[in-house]
C-alpha angles and dihedrals in degrees: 000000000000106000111199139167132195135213114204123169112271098247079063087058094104092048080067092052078083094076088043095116097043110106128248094024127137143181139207122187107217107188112282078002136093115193123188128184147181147166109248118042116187141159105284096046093047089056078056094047085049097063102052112113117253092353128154121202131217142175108214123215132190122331074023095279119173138224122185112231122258091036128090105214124060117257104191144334123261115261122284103185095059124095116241125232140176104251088227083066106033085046096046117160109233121187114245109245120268100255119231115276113268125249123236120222126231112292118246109245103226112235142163125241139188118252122175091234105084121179132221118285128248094163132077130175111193135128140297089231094050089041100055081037089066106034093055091062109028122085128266092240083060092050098040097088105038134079134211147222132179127202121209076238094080091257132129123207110208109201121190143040127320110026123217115259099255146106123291147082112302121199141177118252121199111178101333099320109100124188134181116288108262088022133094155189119277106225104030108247122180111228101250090069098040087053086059100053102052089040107239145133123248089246091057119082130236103193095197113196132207095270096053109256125121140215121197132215119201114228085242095069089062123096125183106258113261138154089241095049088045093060097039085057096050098045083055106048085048094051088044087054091038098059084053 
């Protein structure tokens, strides 16, 4: 049996927490100094040892002298004034203390406000009178890209581009969130997020309104824009009208 201690700086201590399961090792803190000793010292734990910053080996003989390895002659004794301690002990893990919850901040109320920049619209709330209107006297070609959907309220949501030349309340749609047309979102929240928090899919539709309130219209109340479905529409919003 080799017995052997090591003296490395202090700042490379937690380099040694790694043989700290290793059995028979202690440790003493010196000052700027950590020293650390056992009984048996091979191979293996020598190429640890090794790889320790700034640390110089020794083997200790008798009245705990020390030679640094590699020399022939002792140059000094281990400290005597140092308190030894298994490394287990000296190198304990502790758990870092739970930090303190966090606070939230006060939430950003979502609003529209008016910019001079105003995109193109792909929105249009009109009605369904003015819609079928429409629709029973324009060209395919005018119908084929745009989608519909009809309220109980009387009004018709055109959904696509272009929009057809008459009255209503255009807005810009982006994935699925639509403003007014020459409004827009504060803060600036790119759909995708907006979309998640109402919960809703990008062919859905959020018709967001100057005040700041929503109504949302799910993917399945659209129908794509015909003559057929325009008059079907309108046949059953004035029955509707006409039972009450």
């Amino acid at each position: 049996m080799t017995p052997w201690a090591v003296r490395l700086p202090l700042v490379s201590a937690p380099a040694a927490a790694a043989l700290r399961l290793r059995a028979g090792v202690t440790a003493a803190e010196q000052g700027e100094w950590v020293w650390l000793r056992g009984e048996d010292l091979d191979d293996e734990l020598d190429l640890e040892l090794r790889k320790l910053p700034g640390a110089v080996r020794y083997v200790t003989g008798a009245s705990d002298t020390v030679t640094e390895i590699g020399r022939r002659l002792p140059s000094g004794e281990l400290p005597d004034d140092v308190r030894w301690a298994p490394l287990s002990t000296w190198a304990e893990v502790k758990p870092q203390p739970a930090a303190l919850g966090g606070e939230l901040p006060g939430r950003a109320s979502l609003r529209i406000k008016r910019v001079a920049t105003e995109h193109p619209a792909n929105v249009l709330v009109t009605t369904v009178a003015a819609s079928a209107e429409y629709a029973t006297s324009a060209p395919l070609v005018r119908l084929r890209p745009l989608r519909v959907a009809a309220s109980s309220d009387g009004r018709a949501i055109l959904r696509g581009d272009p929009l057809p030349p008459i009255p209503g309340r255009r807005y810009a749609e982006r994935e699925g969130i639509a403003a007014p047309c020459g409004f827009r979102f504060a803060p600036a929240l790119e759909p995708a997020v907006l979309r998640r928090l109402l919960g809703i899919s990008p062919d859905d539709l959020a018709l967001f309104h100057e005040d700041g309130s929503y109504e949302r219209v799910d993917a399945s109340s659209f129908a794509r824009a015909s003559r057929g479905t325009a008059r079907a529409t309108l046949a059953a919003l004035t029955d509707g009208e006409a039972a009450r």
